[in-house]
N, C-alpha and C positions, 0 to 999 in steps of 0.2 A: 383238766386232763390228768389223768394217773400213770402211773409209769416213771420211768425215766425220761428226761430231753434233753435232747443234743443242739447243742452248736457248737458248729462246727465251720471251722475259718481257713480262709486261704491265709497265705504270707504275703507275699510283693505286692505292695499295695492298697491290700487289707490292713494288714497287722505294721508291718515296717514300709518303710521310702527307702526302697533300693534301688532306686532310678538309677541315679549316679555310677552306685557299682553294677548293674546290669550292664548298663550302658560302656563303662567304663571296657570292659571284659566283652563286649561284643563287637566293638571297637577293635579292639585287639585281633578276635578273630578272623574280623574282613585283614585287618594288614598280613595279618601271617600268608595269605593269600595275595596279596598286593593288590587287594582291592578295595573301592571305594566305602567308607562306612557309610550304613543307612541312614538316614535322618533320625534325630530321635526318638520323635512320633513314630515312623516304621516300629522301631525297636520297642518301644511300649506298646506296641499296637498285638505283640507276639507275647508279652509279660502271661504267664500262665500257663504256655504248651510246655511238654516236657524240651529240654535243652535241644536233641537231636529235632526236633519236628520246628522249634521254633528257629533255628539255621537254615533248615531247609523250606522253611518259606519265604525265608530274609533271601536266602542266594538260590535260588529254584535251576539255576544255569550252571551251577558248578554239578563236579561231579562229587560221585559217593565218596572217594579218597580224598580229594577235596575239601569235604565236610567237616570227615574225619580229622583231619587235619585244623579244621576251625572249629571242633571241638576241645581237640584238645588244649588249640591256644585259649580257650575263651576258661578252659577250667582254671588254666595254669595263672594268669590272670587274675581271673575271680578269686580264688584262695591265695595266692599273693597277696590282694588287697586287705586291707587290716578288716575282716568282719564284725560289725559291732556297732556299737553307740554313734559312734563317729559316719560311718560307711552307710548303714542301714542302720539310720535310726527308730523308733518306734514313734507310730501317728499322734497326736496329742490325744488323749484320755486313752489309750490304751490299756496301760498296766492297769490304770484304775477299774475298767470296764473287765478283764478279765478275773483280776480278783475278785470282784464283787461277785460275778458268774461262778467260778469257782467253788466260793462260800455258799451257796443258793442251794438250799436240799432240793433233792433231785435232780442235778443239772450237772450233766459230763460235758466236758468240753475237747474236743479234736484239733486235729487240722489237717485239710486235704489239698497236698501243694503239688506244680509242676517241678520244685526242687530234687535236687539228689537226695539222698538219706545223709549226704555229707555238708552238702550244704545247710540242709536244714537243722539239724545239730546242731552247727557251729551259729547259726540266730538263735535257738532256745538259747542257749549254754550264755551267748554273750550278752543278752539280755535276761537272763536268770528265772528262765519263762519252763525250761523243763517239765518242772513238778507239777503243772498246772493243767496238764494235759492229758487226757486217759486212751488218746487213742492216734496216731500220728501216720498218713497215708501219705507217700512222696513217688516222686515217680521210678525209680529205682524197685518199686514192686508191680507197678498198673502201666495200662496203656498211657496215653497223654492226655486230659482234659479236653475234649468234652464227655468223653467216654466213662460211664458212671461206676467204672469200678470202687475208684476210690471212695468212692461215699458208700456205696452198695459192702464194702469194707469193712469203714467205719460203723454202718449199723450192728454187722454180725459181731464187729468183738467188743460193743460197747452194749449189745443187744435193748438193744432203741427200736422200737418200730419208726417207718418213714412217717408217718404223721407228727410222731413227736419230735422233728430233726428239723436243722434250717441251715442250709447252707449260704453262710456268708462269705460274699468276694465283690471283688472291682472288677471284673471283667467279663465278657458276655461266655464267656468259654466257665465259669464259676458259674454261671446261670444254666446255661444249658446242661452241665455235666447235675448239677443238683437238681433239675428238672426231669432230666431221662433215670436218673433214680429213684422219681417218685415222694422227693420231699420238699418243702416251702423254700424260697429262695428269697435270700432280704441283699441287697446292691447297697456297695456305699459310694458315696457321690465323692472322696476323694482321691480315688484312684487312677489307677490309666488308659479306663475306656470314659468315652464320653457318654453321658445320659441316654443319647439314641441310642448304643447301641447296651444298654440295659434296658430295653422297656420288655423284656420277657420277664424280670422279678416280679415276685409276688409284691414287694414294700420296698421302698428304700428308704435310707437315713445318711443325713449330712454331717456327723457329729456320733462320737461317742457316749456324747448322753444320753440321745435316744435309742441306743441299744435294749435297754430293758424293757421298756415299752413295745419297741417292736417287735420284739422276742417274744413278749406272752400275748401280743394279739394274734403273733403266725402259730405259738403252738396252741392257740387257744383252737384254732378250725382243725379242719381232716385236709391230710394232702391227695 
């Protein structure tokens, strides 16, 4: 294939384990409310929709003010907590795998997340991941995931055609939103959906060793 190619990666999940601080900060939310917290699976089960949409499918019976209100505790919360190495670590072989990616003639690398543009700043920044990236889509500009803005995004300002793109995530909301955009979609198996509910990927990989491999057999086809 000629051209440029993209991968392009989610955060929660994909790239770091911010279970803890998801969870931690959504937690919070229900109390500001004086209500029960989800279980944690619920709460991973939302890991990807933008903030406001994944509240409101955790508490469907509160009201709009309400929400608002457990938005604002779950932010205040969230950035309270120390973001970083410790909070949201990175998955084993990560750095390794993006560097290599990085260095790869012809190859941009993104990221298309349900985070803030605050949030997700403060993961590059504290993981030293910045530089690495040519193109960065958060929810604070697009609808929420599954809606393929953000990829559809990523193409125009990285000017990728969709054949040569592959959106990588852990959750079926990552799969469908890089499906309805038109380009290959690779699942990783250690994130916060379980295997059934990723069998719309093109490929999946259990391990960031098998990144590279998967990567030039999805942009080796047409999407």
């Amino acid at each position: 294939m000629t051209g440029p190619r993209l991968a392009l990666f989610d955060v929660d999940g994909t790239l770091v384990d911010s279970q803890s601080h998801i969870a931690g900060a959504m937690e919070a939310a229900f109390a500001a409310e004086n209500l029960p917290a989800p279980r944690r699976e619920a709460i991973l089960s939302v890991v990807g929709l933008s903030l406001p949409l994944a509240i409101a499918t955790l508490a469907p019976a509160q009201s709009e003010p309400a929400r608002a209100r457990m938005l604002d505790a779950y932010r205040e919360t969230y950035f309270g907590l120390r973001v970083g190495t410790e909070a949201s670590p990175l998955f084993p072989g990560a750095r390794a795998a993006l560097d290599a990616l990085a260095g790869a003639p012809g190859v941009v690398l993104g990221i298309a997340t349900g985070k803030s543009r605050r949030g997700l700043e403060a993961i590059l920044a504290a993981h030293g991941l910045s530089q690495l990236f040519d193109t960065l889509q958060h929810a604070d500009d697009h609808p929420s995931k599954p809606h393929p803005a953000m990829v559809l995004a990523a193409l125009e300002e990285t000017g990728v055609a969709p054949g040569a793109a592959v959106m990588i995530g852990d959750t079926k909301f990552d799969i469908e939103m890089g499906r309805a955009a038109g380009v290959r979609t690779l699942a990783v198996g250690w994130g916060y959906h379980p295997a059934d509910r990723l069998a719309g990927a093109d490929a999946r990989i259990d391990g960031f060793g098998a990144l590279p491999a998967a990567l030039d057999r999805l942009w080796g086809g047409s999407a």
